[in-house]
N, C-alpha and C positions, 0 to 999 in steps of 0.2 A: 150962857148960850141956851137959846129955849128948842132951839132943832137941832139935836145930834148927827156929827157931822161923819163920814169914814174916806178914805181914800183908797184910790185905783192907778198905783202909780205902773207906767210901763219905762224902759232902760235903755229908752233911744238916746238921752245926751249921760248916760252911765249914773243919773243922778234918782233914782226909782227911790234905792233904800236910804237915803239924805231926805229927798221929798217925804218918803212916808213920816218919818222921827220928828221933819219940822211940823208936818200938819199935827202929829199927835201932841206934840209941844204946846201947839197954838187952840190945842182943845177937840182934834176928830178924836172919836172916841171907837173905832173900828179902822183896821187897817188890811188890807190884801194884799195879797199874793200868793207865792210858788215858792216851793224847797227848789233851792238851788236857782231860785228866779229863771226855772223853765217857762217860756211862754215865746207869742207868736213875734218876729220883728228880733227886736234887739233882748226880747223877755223882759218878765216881770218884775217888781219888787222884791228879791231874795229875803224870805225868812226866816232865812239859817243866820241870815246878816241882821236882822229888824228886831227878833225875839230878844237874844241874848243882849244887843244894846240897847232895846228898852228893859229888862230887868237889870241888868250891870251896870249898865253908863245910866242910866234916869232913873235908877229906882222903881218899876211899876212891876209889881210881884205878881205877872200873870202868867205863867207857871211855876210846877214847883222847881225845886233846884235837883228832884231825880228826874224829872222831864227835859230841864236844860241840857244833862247832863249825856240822855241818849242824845242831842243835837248832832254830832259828828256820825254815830253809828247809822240816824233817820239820812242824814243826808248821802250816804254812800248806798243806801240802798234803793234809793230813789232813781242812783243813777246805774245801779244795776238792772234795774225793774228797764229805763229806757235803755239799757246797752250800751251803755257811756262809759268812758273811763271818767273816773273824778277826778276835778279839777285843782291839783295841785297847791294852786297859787288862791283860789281860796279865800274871803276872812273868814275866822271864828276854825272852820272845819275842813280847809285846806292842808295839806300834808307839808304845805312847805309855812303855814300861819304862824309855829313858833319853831323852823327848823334855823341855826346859825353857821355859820360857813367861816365867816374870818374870827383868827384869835383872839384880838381884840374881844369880840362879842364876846366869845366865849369863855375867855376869863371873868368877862364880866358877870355875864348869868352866875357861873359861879359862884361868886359872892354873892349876888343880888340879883333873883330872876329879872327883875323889876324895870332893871336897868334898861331893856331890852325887853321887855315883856310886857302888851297892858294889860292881861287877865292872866291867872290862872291856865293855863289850857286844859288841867282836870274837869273845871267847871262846864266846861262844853263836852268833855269825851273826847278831846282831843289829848295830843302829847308833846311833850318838849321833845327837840331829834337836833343834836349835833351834826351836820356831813363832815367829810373831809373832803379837799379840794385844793386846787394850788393856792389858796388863800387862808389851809390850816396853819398852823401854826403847834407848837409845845401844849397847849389849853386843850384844844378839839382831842391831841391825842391819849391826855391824861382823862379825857370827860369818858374816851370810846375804849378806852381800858378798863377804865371802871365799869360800866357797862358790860365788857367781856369777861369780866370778870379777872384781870389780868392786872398784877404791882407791881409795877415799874420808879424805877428811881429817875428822875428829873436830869441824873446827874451823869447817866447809864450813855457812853458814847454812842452807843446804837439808838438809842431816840434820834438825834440827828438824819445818821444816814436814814431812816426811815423816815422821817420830814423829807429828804430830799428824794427819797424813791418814789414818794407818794404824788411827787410838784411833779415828779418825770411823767411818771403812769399818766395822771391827767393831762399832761400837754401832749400826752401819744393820741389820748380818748379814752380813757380809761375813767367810768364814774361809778364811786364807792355808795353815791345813795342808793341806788337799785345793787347793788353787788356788794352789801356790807357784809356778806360771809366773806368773800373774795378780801376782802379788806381786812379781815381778823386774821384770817390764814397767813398775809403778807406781813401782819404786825410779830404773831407769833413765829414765824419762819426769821423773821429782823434778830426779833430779840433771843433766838434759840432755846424757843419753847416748842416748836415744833418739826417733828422729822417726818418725808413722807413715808408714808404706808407703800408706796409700790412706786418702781423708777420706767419711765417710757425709754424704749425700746425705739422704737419706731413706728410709726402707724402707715397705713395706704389703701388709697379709697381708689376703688375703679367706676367708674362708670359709663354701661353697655346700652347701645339703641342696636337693636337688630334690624329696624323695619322702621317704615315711615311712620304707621299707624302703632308700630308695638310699644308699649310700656319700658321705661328706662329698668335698666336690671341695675341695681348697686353691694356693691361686695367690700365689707372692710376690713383690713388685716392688720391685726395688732401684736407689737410685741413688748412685751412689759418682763421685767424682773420682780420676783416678790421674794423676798426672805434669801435671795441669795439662789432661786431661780429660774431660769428662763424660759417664757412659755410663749407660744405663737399661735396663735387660735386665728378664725375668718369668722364670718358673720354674711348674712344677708340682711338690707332692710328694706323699706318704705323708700326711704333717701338717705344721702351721707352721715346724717346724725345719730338717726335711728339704727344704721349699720353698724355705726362706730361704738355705740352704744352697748350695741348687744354683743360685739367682741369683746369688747373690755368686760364684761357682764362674766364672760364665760371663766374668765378667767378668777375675776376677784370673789364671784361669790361664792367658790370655792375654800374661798381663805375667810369671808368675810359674810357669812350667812345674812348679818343682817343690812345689807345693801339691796337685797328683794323688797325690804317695803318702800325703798324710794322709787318715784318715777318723774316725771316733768310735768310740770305742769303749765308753763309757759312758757313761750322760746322769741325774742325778739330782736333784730336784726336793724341798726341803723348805720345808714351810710355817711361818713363823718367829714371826708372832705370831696365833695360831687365835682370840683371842678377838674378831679385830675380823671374821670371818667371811669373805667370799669379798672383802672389801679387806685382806685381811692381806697383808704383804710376802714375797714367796717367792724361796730360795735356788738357782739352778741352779749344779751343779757337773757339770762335762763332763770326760769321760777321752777325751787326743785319742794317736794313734801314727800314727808313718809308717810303723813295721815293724822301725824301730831303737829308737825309744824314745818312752816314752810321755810325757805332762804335764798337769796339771791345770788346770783356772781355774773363776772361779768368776764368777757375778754376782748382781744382788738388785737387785730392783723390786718394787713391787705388780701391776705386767705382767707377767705370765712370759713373751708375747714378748720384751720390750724386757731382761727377767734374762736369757734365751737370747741374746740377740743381742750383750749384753756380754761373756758368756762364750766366744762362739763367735768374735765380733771379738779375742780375746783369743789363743786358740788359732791362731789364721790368722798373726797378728802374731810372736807369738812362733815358728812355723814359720818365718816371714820371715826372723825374727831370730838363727834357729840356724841354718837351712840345712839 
């Protein structure tokens, strides 16, 4: 070919990054596009998808393998840079690219990522992620033990019931991928590796409107046991969470100094079944950090106080539990 060809593929019939690979195939020797195939319409040629399977799947060594390998890292920050959450589902550097769900899979990887896997996911910067879910099985939970760093015998009756708590939890709305601290605390409380640090009392949240135009006033009252005993503190916040928050505050970091370097850092609320109207049951999923690292949990109730407060007892717990 005596005139060097490239391509400008756009993603209106979802065909952009197939389009790009066949024309390089057939000899363009430049290709376009977008990280993340941001662009105008349906967007551009993605390549986070085009790179790695033209070095991978075709052989053409045009970057190195440390460039491949920021791939996932470039691509989450592009969509911070536009305010986007990243797109889960992904190829190459999607969160969910090599994550597996049912047993099967996951015994399988086990043995043979391969099985189940066409690359590496190191190669990109991305990662292998087990969930659980009502499609775990015995596998997921032996993979997410290890991982926790937790040995468990196969043979242990309480695997079981924890299979079965875990089927319940998700068909309430309970999900352990964003709430995988929630989910270690439930395996170790199963297996009687874990005792809580502090037992609830009772909690109660008021909330005051004096005025049409005035500011809601919110007040929460907590009561907890520690060490054998019982203390009743109140709080003011922002709102219920933040209320709740800071009473239970008063009390534990008294016992427990190093619960001052955690704080929230995301809090997200979904409504799980809408048809039954403002009785539907809703999901809080909370993002907690002390500064080193961050962790999930998750709760559900037809309360959204009492799903907050499961999630937030959970996060506190697990701080306990790590140190």
């Amino acid at each position: 070919m005596k005139t060097p060809l490239g391509i400008h593929a756009h993603n209106d019939c979802e065909l952009a990054v197939a389009n790009s690979l066949t024309a390089v195939k057939h000899g363009a020797v430049q290709v376009q596009g977008t990280i993340n195939g941001f662009g105008e319409r349906c967007g551009n040629a993605n390549l986070c998808s085009i790179i790695p399977s033209l070095k991978l799947k075709m052989g053409l060594d045009l970057v190195t393998d440390e460039q491949l390998q920021a791939m996932t890292s470039h691509s989450h920050h592009i969509y911070e840079i536009a305010n986007l959450s990243p797109s889960d589902s992904q190829a190459y550097v999607g969160k969910n690219a090599f994550a597996h769900k049912g047993g099967v899979h996951v015994s399988a990887i086990l043995k043979n990522p391969e099985t189940y896997e066409h690359i590496r996911p190191e190669l990109v910067g991305n990662k292998q992620e087990v969930t659980v879910s009502d499609q775990s099985g015995l596998s997921n939970l032996i993979y997410k033990a290890e991982k926790f760093g937790i040995e468990i015998d196969p043979k242990d009756p309480n695997i079981k019931s924890l299979v079965q708590r875990t089927k319940e939890l998700e068909k309430m709305g309970f999900t352990f991928e964003e709430g995988e601290a929630s989910f270690e605390l439930l395996m170790r409380r199963k297996l009687g590796l874990f005792d809580r640090s502090f037992e609830l009392l009772g909690f109660r949240v008021i909330d005051e409107k004096r005025g049409h135009d005035e500011e809601v006033i919110v007040e929460a009252t907590v009561k907890v046991n520690v060490n054998g005993t019982v203390y009743h503190t109140a709080a003011e916040g922002e709102g219920p969470v933040d209320a709740l928050n800071k009473a239970l505050r008063k009390v534990l970091e008294v016992h427990f100094p190093g619960l001052s370097t955690m704080f929230l850092s995301d809090y997200k609320v979904r409504v799980l079944n809408s048809e039954k109207g403002t009785s539907s049951n809703v999901r809080v999923l909370i993002e907690t950090t002390d500064g080193k690292k961050s962790w999930g949990t998750v709760g559900v109730s037809a309360n959204l106080i009492e799903a907050t407060w499961k999630a937030l007892i959970d996060a506190i717990e697990y701080k306990l539990l790590k140190g």
